[in-house]
N, C-alpha and C positions, 0 to 999 in steps of 0.2 A: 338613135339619140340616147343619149346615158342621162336619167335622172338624180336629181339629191339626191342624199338618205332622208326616207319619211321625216317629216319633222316628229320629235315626240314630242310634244307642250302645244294643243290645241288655244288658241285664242277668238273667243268668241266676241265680235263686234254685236250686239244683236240692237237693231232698229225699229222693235216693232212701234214706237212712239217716232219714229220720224216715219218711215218704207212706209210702216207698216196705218198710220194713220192714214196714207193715201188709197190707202182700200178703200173699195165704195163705200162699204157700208161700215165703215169705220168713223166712230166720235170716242172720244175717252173724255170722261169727266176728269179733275184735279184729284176726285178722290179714286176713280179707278185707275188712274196714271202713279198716285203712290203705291196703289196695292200691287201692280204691275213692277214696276222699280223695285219696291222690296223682292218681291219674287221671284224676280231677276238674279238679285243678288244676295240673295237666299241661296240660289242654284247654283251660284258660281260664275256668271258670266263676266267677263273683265271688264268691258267697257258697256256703256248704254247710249245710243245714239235719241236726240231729240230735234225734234224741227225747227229751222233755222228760227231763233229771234227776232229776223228779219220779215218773218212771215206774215205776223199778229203782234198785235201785245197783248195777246194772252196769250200767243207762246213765247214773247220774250220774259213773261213773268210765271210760267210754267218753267224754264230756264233756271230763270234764279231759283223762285221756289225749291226745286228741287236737288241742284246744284248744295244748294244747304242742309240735304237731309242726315250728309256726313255718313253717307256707302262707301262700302268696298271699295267697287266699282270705278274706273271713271267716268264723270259725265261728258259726252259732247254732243258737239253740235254741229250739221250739216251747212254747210255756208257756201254764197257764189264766192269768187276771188274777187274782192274788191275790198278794201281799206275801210267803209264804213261797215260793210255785216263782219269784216273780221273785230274789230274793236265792240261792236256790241254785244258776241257775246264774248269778249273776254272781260267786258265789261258785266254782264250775267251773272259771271262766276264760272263757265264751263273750264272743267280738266283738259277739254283740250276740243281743237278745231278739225273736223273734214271739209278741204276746200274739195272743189269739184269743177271741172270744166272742158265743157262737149269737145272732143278733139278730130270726130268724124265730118267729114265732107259736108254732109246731111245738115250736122249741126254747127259747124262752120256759117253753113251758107244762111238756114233758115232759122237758129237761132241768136247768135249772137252777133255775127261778122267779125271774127279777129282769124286775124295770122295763128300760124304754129308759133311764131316768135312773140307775139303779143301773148299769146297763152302764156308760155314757159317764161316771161318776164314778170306778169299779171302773179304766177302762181310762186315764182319766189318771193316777190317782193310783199306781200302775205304770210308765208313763212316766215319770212325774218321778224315779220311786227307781233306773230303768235310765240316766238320762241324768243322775243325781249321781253314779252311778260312772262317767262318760265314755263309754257304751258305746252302743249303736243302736238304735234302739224301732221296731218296727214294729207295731201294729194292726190285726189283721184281725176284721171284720163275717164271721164262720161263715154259710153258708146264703141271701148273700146276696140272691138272685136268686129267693127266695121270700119277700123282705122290702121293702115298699113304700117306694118312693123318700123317698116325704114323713117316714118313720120312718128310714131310711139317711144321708140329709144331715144331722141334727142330730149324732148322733152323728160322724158322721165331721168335720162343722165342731167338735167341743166336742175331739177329741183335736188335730185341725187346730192349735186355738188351743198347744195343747201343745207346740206344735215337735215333735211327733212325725219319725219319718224318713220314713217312709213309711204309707199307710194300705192292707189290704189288701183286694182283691174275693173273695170266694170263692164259687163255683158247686158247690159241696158235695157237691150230687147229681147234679149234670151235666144240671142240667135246663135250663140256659142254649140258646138257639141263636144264631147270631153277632151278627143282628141286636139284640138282647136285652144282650146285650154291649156292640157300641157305643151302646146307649142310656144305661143305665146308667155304664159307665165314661166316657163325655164328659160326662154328669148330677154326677157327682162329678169327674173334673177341675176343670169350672167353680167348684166349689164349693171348692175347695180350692186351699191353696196348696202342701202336700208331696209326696215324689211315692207314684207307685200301683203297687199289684204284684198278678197275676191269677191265682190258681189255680183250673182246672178239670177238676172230673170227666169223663171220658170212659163215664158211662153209658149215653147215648143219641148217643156215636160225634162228636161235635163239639169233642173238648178241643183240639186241635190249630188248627181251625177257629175256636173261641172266642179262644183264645189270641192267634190273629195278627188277630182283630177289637180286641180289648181292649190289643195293644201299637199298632194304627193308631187309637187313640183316646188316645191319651196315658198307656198301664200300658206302662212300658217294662221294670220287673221282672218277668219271669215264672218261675213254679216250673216242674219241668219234675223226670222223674226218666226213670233209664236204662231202658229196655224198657217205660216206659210204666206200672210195679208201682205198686202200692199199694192201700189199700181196694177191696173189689170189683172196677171194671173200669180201678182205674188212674187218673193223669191224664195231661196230654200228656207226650210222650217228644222227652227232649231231640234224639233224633237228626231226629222230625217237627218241631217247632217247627224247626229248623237250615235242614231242607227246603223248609220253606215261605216261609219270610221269606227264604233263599237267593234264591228263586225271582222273589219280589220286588223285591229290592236285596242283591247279592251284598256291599254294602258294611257293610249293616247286621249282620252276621255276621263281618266278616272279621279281627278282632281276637281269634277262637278258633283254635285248632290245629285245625283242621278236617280235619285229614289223621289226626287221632288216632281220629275219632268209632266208626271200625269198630272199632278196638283197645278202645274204652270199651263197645261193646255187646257183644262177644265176651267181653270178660271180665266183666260183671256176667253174661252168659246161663252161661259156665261156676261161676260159684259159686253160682248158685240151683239150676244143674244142668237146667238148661231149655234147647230152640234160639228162638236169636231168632227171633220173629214171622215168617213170610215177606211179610207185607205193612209190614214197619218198613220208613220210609222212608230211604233210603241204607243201612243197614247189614246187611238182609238181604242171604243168600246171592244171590238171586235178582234184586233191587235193577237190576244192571245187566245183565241178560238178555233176549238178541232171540234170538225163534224162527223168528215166519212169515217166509216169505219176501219177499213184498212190504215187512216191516220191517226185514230185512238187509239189503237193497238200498239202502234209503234211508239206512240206516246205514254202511254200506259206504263210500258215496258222502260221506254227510254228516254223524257222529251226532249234532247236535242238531234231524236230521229226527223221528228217535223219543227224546230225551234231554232234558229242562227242565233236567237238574243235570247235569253233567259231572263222569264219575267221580272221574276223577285228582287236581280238586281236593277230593275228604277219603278220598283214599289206598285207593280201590278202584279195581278193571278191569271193564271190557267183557267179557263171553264172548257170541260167537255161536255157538249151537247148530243144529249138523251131523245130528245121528246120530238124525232123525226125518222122518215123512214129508209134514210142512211146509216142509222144505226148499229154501230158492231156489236156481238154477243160480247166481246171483252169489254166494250163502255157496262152495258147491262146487268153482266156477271161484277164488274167493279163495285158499279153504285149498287147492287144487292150484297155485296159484301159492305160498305160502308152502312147500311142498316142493319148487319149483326145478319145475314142473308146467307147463306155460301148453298152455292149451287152448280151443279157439278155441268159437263160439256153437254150432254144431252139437255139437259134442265134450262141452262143458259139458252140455247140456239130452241130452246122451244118458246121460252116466253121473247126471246128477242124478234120471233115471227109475230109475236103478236102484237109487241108494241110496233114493230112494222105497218099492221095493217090497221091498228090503230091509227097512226101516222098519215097514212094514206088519207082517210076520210076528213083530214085537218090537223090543225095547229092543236097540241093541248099541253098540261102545265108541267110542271115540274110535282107540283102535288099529285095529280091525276098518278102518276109514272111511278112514283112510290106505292102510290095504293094497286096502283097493280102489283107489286112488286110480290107487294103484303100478303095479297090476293090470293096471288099463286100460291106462293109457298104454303099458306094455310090448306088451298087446295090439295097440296099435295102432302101433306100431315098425314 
């Protein structure tokens, strides 16, 4: 199978105010939903997705409200295919609309009861009423990746002919794996002329991995929310998807504030009242942290010996940790030279035995670790 060429211009959908309010333990005030938005669009993200309208009125006035803030960004709004949630919120004020509707067996049967053809009529004729008031249509196939290709291309070619903006993939259940991905999302490329946008579930741990299959196949919009929140286990997190396509072409990414990304996950973990993941990529506390010794050395010397992402560019540090009994004599000879220290190989691998067996008997500070440092060397005066 021959793919595109990588897209280079990453389009970031991010939903944490729609996906992402469906986390359990997710509520956002009015005022943490601006501080959110702005910081959003602070960072760069192009579009910001909100909870249908249709939901509350307090989020159809959540909607407007912010709809008015006059961002970057565009705002939309996530909507079933029907005539009254598409007019309210274009009535809102949203930049533009994602229709959505189940196209799998499963949800065929036990949510909605329509035809494949009821679908693809339901979803243009929707489209046409969001793009007479000038605004953005996108269409997404719910469930997709439990819906057979030969029943996915008609629809997506009958809204296709719509001028739709975009048409969308969704892995619902996260039952996607990457492969599965690029089959699918290059299967509809071809078939299409608009472009594609990918969201997937991280229930079986691949959103991230899905994601960056389905933008190297031609979905260059991906949704993406902060900490990864949303229904059960989430989908990918804007800070992983940054990471991994980082990793691949620093360029495909570099149109974001990237130096923000730690300030966007600190502040959504303080208003759900959570710590961020220790395994989120880049903006965990732990993120840039070398222990063993064999790995401060090579970091010492060189850090993209143990490094694929260099901190500095999205506005974290390095720590090398001292105060265990992992410890290499190159961290210890280091931080004794950062005290104005220097001491020679014998010198080093002597005291780095004893901060060792230090270490052993427990946990101690980073002050303690200096004053040994101190210690010695006056010792040895």
């Amino acid at each position: 199978m021959t793919l595109p060429h990588l897209p280079t211009r990453l389009e970031i959908v991010d939903t944490t105010l729609r996906e992402g309010e469906q986390f359990s333990h997710a509520f956002f005030t009015p005022e943490a939903r601006t501080e959110l938005v702005l910081a959003l669009d602070a960072f760069g993200v192009q579009r910001i997705e909100l909870t249908s309208p249709a939901a509350s009125p307090g989020a159809a006035a959540e909607l407007r409200r912010i709809a008015k803030l006059g961002l970057r960004a565009k705002i939309l709004t996530h909507t079933r295919c029907t005539p009254e949630d598409v007019n309210l919120a274009l009535d809102c004020g949203a930049d533009g609309v994602n229709l959505l509707f189940g196209t799998s067996e499963l949800l065929r049967t036990h949510s909605h009861n329509k035809s494949l053809a009821q679908i693809a009529d339901a979803g243009a004729a929707c489209v046409e009423l969001i793009h007479a008031a000038g605004r953005e249509a996108r269409f997404s196939c719910e469930d997709a990746f439990r819906t057979p290709l030969d029943q996915l291309l008609p629809i997506y070619a009958a809204l296709d002919a719509t001028g739709v903006d975009r048409v969308g993939i969704a892995d619902t259940v996260g039952i996607a794996a990457p492969e599965d991905v690029t089959r699918v999302v290059t299967a509809i490329r071809n078939h299409v002329h608009c472009e594609l946008e990918f969201h997937g579930h991280d229930d079986t741990g691949c959103a991230i991995a899905n994601a960056r299959a389905a933008f190297r196949a031609g979905a260059n919009h991906l949704d993406t929310t902060l900490l990864r929140i949303g229904e059960r286990n989430g989908i990918a997190s804007l800070s992983g998807v940054i990471a991994r396509l980082f990793a691949d072409d620093p360029a495909s990414v570099a149109h974001f504030d990237l130096a923000r990304l730690v300030e966007l996950d600190t502040t959504a973990a303080c208003l759900l009242g959570l710590p961020i993941p220790f395994k989120a990529p880049i903006t965990s506390p732990t993120a840039f942290h070398h222990k063993a010794g064999l790995h401060t050395n090579a970091v010492l010397s060189e850090p993209a010996s143990y490094e694929v992402l260099p901190p500095e560019r999205f506005g974290a540090t390095r720590k090398i940790l001292l105060t265990h009994s992992l410890v290499g004599r190159h961290a210890i000879t280091s931080r004794a030279a950062q005290l104005g220290i220097q001491l020679d190989r014998e010198a080093g691998a002597h005291l780095t035995a004893q901060v060792k067996a230090r270490a052993d008997s427990g946990d101690f500070t980073a002050h303690e670790l200096d004053a040994m440092i101190r210690a010695y060397a006056l010792a040895r005066c």
